[in-house]
N, C-alpha and C positions, 0 to 999 in steps of 0.2 A: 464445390458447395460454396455459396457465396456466404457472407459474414451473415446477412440477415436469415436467409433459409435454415442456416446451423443455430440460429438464437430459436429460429419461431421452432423444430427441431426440439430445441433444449427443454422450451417450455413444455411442449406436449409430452416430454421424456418427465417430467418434473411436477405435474399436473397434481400428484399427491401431495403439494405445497403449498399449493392457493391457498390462501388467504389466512397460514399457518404464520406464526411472527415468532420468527429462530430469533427476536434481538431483545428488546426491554419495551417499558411502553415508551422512557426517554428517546430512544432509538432501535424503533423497529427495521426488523427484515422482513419484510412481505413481500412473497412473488402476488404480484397482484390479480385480481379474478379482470378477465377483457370488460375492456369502457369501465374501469375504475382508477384513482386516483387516493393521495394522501394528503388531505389540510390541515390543518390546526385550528381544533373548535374550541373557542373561548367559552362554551356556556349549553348544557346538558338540562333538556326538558324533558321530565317523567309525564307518562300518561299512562292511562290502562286501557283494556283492550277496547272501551266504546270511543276514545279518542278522548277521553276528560282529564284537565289540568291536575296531576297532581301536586306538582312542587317543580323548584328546579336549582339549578348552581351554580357555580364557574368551575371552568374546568382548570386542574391545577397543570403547572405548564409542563409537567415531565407525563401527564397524561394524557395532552391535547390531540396527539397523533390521530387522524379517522379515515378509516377506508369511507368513500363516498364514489358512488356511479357518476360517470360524466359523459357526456354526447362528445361529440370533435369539435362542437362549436364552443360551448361551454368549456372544454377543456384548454382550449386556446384564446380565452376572451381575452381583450385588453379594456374596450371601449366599446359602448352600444348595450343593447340589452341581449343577455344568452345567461338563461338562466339554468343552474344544475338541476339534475332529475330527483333528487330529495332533500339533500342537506344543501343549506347554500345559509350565502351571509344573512342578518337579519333585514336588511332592506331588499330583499328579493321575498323571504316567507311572512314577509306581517304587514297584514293589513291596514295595520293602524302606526306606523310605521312614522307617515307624518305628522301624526298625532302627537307624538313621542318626542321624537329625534329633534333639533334644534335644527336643520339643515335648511337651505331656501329653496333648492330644487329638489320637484315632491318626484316620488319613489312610487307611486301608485303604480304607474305603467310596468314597474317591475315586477310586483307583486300579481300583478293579471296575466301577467308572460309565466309567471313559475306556477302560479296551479292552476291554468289553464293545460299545462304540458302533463304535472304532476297526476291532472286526470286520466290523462291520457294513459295512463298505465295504471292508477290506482284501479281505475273504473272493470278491468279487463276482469274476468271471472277468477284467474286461478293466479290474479295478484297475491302476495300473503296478507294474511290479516293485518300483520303490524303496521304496512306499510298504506294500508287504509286508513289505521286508527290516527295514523299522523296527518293524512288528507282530511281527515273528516275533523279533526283538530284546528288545523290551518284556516278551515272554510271556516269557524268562527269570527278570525281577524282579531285573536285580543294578546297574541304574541308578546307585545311590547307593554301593554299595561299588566299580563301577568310578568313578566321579567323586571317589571318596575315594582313591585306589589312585592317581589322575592327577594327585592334589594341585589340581584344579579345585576341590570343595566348597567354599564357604568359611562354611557355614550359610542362604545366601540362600535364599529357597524361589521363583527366580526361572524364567524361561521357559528353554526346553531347544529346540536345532533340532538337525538329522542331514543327515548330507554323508554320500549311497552311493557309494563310489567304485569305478569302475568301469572300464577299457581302454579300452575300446569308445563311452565318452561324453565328449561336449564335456564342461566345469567347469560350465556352466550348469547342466544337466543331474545332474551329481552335486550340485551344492546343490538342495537337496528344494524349498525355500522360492523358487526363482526358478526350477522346474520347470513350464513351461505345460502337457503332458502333466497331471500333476498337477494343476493349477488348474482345466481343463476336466476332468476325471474327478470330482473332488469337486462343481463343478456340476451336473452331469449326474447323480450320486448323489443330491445334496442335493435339487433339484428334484423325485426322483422319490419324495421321503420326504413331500412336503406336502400335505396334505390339506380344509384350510380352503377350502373357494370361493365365492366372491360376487362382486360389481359391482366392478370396478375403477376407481374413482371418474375417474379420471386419462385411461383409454384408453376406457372404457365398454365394455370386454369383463372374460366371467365366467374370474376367472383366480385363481387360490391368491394370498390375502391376508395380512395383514399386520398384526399392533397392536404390533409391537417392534420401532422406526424407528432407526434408525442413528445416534451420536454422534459427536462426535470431529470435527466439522467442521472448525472455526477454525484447531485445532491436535488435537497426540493429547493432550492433557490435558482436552479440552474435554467437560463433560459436557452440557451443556444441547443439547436437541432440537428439532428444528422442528416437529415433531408427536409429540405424546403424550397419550397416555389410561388412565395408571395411576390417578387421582383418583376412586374407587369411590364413595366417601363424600363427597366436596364437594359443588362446584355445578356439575361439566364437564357434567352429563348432567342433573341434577334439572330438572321441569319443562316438558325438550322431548323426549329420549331416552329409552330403559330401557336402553342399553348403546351402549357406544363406537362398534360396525358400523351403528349407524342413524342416530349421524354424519357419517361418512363410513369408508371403506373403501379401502385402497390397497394394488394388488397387489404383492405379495414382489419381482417380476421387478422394477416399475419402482420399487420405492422403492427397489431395489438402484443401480440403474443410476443416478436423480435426486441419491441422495446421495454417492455416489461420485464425481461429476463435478462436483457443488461442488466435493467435497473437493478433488478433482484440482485444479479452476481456481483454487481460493484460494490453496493451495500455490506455484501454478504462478505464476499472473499478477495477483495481488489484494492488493490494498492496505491495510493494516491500520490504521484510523483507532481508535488506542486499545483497546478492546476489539471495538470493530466492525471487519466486514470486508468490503471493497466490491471488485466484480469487473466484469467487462465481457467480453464472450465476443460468440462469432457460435456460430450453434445448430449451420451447416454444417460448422465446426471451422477457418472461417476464421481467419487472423488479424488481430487487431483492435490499433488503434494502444492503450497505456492513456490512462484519461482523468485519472490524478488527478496526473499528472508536470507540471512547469515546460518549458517551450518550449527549455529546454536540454538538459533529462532528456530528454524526445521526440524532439529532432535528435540526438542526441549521436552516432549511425554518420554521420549525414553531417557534422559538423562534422571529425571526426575525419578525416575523407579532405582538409581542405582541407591546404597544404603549410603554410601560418604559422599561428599561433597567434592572431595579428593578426586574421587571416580568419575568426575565429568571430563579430566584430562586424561588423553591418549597419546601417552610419549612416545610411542612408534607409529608409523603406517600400517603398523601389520593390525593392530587393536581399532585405529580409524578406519580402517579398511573394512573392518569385521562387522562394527557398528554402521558403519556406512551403508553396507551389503546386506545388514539384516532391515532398516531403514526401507530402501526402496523395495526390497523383499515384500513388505507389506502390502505395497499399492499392487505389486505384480500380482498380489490375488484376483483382482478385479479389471485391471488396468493393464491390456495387450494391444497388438497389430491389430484386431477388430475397433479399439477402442480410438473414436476422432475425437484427438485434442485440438484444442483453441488457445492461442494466447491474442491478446488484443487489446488497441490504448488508442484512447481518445484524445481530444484536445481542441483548443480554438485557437485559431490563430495569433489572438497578443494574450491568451490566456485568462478571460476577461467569461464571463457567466451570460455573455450574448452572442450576436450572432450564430454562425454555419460550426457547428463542430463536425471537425475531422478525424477521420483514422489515422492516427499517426506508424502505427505499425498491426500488423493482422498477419498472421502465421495460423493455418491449419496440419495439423502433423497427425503421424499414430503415435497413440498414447504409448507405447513401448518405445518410442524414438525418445519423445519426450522426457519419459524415465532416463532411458542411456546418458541425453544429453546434461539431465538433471547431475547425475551417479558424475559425469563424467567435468562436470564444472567443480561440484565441490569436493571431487577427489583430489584434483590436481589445482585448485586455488585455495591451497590449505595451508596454515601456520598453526602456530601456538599462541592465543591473543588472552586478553587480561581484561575482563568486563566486571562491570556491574550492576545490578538490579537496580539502582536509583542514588541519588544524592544523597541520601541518608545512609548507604551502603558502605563503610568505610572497609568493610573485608576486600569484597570482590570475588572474584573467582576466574579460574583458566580454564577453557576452552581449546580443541582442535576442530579445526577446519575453515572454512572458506567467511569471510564476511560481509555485508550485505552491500550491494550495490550503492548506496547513499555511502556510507562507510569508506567504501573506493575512492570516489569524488571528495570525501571530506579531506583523505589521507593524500592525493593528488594537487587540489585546490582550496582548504580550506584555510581558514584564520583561527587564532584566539580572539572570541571578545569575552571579556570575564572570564570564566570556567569552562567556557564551552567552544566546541572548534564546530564555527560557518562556511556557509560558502554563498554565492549569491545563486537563490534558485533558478533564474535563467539556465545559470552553468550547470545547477544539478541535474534540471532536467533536460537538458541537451545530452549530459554524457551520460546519465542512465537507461536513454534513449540508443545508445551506442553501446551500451553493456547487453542489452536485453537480447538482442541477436546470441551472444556469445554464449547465456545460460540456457536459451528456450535452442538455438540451431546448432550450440557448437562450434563456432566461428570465431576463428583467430581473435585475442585481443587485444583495446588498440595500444601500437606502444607508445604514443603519444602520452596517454594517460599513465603510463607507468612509469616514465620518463619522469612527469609532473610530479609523481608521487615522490621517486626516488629527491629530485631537487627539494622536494617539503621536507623530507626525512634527513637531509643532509643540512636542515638552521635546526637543530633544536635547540636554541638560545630562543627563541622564537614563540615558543610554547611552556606551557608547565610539563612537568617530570609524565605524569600521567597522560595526557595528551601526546607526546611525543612519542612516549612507547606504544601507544593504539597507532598512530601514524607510522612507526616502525614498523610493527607487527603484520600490518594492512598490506603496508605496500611493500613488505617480503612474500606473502602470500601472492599479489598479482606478479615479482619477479621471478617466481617460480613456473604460475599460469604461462608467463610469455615463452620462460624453458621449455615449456610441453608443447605449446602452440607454435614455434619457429624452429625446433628440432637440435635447442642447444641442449649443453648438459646440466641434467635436473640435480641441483641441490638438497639434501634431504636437511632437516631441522637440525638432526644429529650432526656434531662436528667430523668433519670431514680433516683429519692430520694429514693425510697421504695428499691431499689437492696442492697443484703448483700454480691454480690459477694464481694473475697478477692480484687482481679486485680482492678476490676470496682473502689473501694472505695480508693483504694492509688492512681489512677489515681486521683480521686477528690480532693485528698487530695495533690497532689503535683499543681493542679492550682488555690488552694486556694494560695497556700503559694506563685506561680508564680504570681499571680494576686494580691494579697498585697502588697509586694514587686514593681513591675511595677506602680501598681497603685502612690505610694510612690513616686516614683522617676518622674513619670512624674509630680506629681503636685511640685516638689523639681527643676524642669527643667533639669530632667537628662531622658529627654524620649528615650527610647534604650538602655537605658545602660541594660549590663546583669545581669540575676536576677542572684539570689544563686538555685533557684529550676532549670534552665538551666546546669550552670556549675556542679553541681551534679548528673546531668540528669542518665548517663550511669551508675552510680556507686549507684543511688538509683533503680535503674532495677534491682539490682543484690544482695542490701543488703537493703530494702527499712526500717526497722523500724529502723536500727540504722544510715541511713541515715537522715531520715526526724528530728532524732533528732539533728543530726549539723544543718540541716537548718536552724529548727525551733529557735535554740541560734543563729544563726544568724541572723535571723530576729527580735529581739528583739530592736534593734536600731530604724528597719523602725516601728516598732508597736509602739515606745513612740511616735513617729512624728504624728500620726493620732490621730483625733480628738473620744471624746468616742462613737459618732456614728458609725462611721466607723468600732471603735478596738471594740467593741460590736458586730457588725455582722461578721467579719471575724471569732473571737475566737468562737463567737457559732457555724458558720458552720464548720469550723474545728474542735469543738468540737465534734457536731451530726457526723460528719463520723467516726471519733476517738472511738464513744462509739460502732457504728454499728458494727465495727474490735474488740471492747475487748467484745462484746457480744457472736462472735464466735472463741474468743484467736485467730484471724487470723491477729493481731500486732507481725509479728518476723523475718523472716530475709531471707525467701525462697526466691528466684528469682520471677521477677514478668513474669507472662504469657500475651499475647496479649492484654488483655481486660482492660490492665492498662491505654492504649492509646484511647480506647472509653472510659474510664472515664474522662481522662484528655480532651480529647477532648469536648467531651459534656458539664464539665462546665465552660469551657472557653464560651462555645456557651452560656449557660446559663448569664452569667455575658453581656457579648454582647447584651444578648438580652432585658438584663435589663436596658442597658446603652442606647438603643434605646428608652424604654418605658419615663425615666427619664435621659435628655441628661446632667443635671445639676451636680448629684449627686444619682446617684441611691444608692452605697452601703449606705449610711444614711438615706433612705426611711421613 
């Protein structure tokens, strides 16, 4: 199934949506009705059913949005005269136009091309009435002096719609523009005007064709195409073709419907990587989980049903697991091996809103693959992370599982500026580019990137307190992902005593010394201040046994301060990891590898979780 036949597919699966708006009037979602489009009308003129001026407005800017019919010509104008089939700017519908406007090339000829056309359909028998009363309105010509007369003009030469109002109709119904009567009449019109026939590349039947393919995908400013063949004179055709149709051919009906229901699904449920746009659909109109969310973004209906706030953390696997598994449990009602899933992202080549857009990636699967691979990413790229709702959030909250692909790259490649940790979007959207295999197919992840993260995670001199531990957090999560994916051995969150790893154990060993230290100075009243195992942080990654030995003579000051409860259990668990390293001589001076950061992390968790059990004084237990 090729990407377009699964769109046009989607839309006839989807058809109970046309001309539905699941978004706001700010920012609608409409699967649009075929040969229609979305402008932004400055300026709304009532009539009643014989076609006579009632009043009129500007329209306000969060309510401009309008469905309007359009030809292919009209729909792709730049220059020349192509006027739209009803709504169109004010120098195309008023006659009086140069009467008005200040302008020095006159507009007449425009005005003769739109309801000369606008007959053409108005005139037909079983046109709707509305869309009479607006021809028969027009054929006045006094457009511009009643819009001047309403104190509306304001010089714009901007889009124009009409509200027939009527007794006897819903509101719907008297706005023209959200009129289904009207949207199917002007199909059924427009259909019956085309005359071009050949192969339909797409369905393999002979059906009225196509060479002026729809824009406006990404967004409505977007001009760049996913097919085109205006390039007469290049090199589209030299060579192998004499003309655009003996490259391929696509019929009017489904490149209606194909791009349309991109457009719809991007709107709707697609993820904007930068300039790229990546979506995830089921062809049957199922619903599909997204795939490019954090394990918190993904649960977030069920988290939200639990009663404490406490209860959105899952300190084992075995409770992540449970919620996990009831999670995609849900889609599987609907969502099987019959069910064809799509993932697919677009782009232009320097990322710019012209030109050719491309498929940058396109994946059809069974929606049951899809699930597994889903279940199967954010089972195994799971931590324990530390988020918050917004800048004004000074609480926050914890989280178990996986986090979102931008999140990765930030924790990899990202900076501090101010508050906030960047990265340059080129970079994010190359490697999210390179993540999306790994959530939608399952595929090894790179260690490149994990690599990147861990050297971020190894300056946190570099960052604020908070930013460092989301960079933490993050990038123990994908060192775990690489464990599952290259067949070492997987680390669980829970501290691991019995592990002889080299890494694992200098991790432990530098949050002993970071948690003595800390400990120290908060009860000294110096809470925050930075320890000695921080400020050494980067350079005991790098030279870790004769590093830990500056620390450790450095902390000798904070160890007479403590009481012998306390210097009692510090020196013995720093002892026990101490011996665990000279049992396998792996005390000396190698670089440390990844798994330094799940040690350290773990028993920070560890001490945490004893300062819960015992809030007074746990280390003197």
């Amino acid at each position: 199934m090729s990407w377009m036949e699964a769109l046009a597919k989607t839309y006839d699966n989807c058809i109970s949506e046309v001309g539905i708006n699941r978004g706001n009037d700010e920012h609608p979602i409409v699967l649009m009705p075929l040969s229609h489009l979305t402008v932004n009308a400055i300026a709304e003129i009532r009539l009643n059913k014989k076609g006579e001026f009632l009043g009129a407005e500007k329209v306000e800017k969060k309510d401009q949005v309008t469905i309007i019919p359009v030809t292919e010509d009209s729909a792709s104008r730049s220059s020349g005269i192509s006027p739209m089939p009803l709504f169109d700017k004010l120098s195309y519908i008023s006659a009086d136009y140069d009467d008005v406007a200040n302008e020095k090339k006159s507009k007449k000829a425009y005005y003769e091309a739109y309801i000369e056309n606008l007959h053409k359909w108005s005139d037909l028998p079983d046109t709707p009435a509305n869309v009479k009363a607006v021809c028969s309105y027009l054929d006045k010509g006094t457009v511009m002096h009643d819009l001047k007369n309403a104190e509306v003009y304001d010089g714009t030469d901007g889009f124009v719609r009409f509200v027939v109002i009527s007794d006897s109709e819903e509101p719907e119904q008297s706005k023209t523009w959200l009129d289904d009567r009207i949207h199917k009449s002007f199909e059924k019109y427009y259909n019956s005007t085309l005359e071009d026939y050949d192969i339909d590349y797409v369905t393999g039947e002979i059906r009225s064709v196509t060479q002026k393919l729809p824009a406006k995908l990404r967004n409505t400013g977007d001009k760049a195409k996913l097919i085109s063949s205006n390039d007469t004179s290049g090199y589209t055709f030299r060579g192998r073709f004499t003309d655009a149709k003996s490259a391929a051919s696509v019929g009017y009906e489904t490149s209606q419907k194909a791009h349309n229901a991109l457009r719809w699904l991007i709107a709707k449920q697609g993820y904007r990587n930068d300039s790229e746009s990546i979506v995830c659909w089921a062809v049957g109109g199922e619903e599909t989980p997204p795939v490019m969310s954090s394990t918190d973004e993904l649960m977030n209906d069920m988290y939200d049903d639990l009663p404490h706030e406490d209860e959105r953390i899952a300190d084992t696997d075995e409770i992540f697991a449970k919620r996990l598994n009831k999670y995609i449990a849900g889609y599987k009602q609907k969502i099987n091996e019959n069910t064809r899933a799509v993932v697919m992202a677009v782009d232009t080549a320097d990322g710019s809103g012209q030109g050719r857009l491309s498929i940058t990636y396109y994946n059809e699967l069974e929606g049951s693959a899809l699930l597994a691979n889903l279940h199967k990413w954010h089972g195994e790229c799971a931590w324990k992370h530390y988020a918050k709702k917004g800048e004004k959030d000074s609480k926050g909250y914890y989280y178990y599982g996986a986090p979102s692909p931008k999140e990765i790259i930030l924790s990899a490649y990202g900076t501090q500026q101010g508050a906030f940790l960047v990265a340059d979007g080129k970079v994010i959207k190359k490697n999210i580019d390179r993540i999306l295999p790994c959530i939608v197919q399952g595929k090894k992840f790179p260690k490149d990137i994990m690599r990147a993260a861990v050297r971020n995670a190894s300056n946190p001199q570099r960052f604020s307190s908070y930013n460092w531990n989301s960079i933490l957090t993050w990038t123990c999560a994908i060192i775990v992902k690489c464990q599952h994916d290259y067949g070492k051995e997987v680390f669980r969150m829970a501290l691991n005593k019995e592990s002889t790893d080299r890494d694992y154990l200098f991790g432990r060993l530098l949050a002993v010394a970071h948690k003595l230290e800390d400990y120290v100075n908060f009860k000294s009243g110096n809470n925050g201040r930075e320890t000695n195992a921080m400020k050494y942080w980067s350079v005991y990654a790098q030279k870790p046994a004769r590093t830990y030995q500056t620390i450790r003579e450095r902390l000798q000051p904070y160890i007479s301060k403590l009481n012998s409860g306390s210097r009692n259990y510090y020196q013995e668990l720093a002892e026990e990891i101490f011996d665990k390293l000279a049992e396998t001589d792996s005390f000396n001076n190698e670089p440390l590898k990844e798994n330094y950061l799940l040690g350290y992390y773990s028993q920070m968790a560890e001490f945490r979780k004893n300062n819960t059990k015992d809030n007074e004084n746990s280390e003197e237990k």
